[in-house]
C-alpha positions, 0 to 999 in steps of 0.5 A: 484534510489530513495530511499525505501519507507515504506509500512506504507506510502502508508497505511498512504495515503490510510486513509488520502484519505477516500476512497475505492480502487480496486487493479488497482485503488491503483497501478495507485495511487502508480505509479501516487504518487511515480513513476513507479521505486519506490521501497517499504520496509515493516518491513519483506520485501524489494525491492518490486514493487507496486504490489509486495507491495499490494499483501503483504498488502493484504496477511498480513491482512491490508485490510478490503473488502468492496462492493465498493473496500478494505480500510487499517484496521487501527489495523492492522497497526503496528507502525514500 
């Protein structure tokens, strides 16, 4: 099994790319990225899935929403 992955690299990714997201299109870019085994870690949380890991953002507050989908809130991002 590959190693966790910080959450943080998932939202550092989510910023380098620009664009807005819809929770299916982050999932297939998770899976597409990092594989349909990866495991996720945040600094609370750990073994969890793609979806486990973009329901906790969202319910964390690290989304903004927007008209065409949501982006990662850039001060809501710690440096963990």
């Amino acid at each position: 099994m590959a190693d966790s992955i910080h959450g943080h690299e998932v939202l550092r990714f989510m910023i380098a790319s620009g664009k807005a997201y819809t929770r299916d299109s982050l999932k297939q870019e998770i899976l597409t990225r990092y594989g349909g085994d990866a495991r996720f870690h945040t600094c609370s949380a750990s073994e969890l899935t793609a979806d486990d890991l973009i329901e906790f953002l969202n319910g964390r507050g690290k989304f903004l929403t927007e008209s065409d989908g949501f982006r990662p809130d850039v001060s809501q991002i710690c440096e963990g």
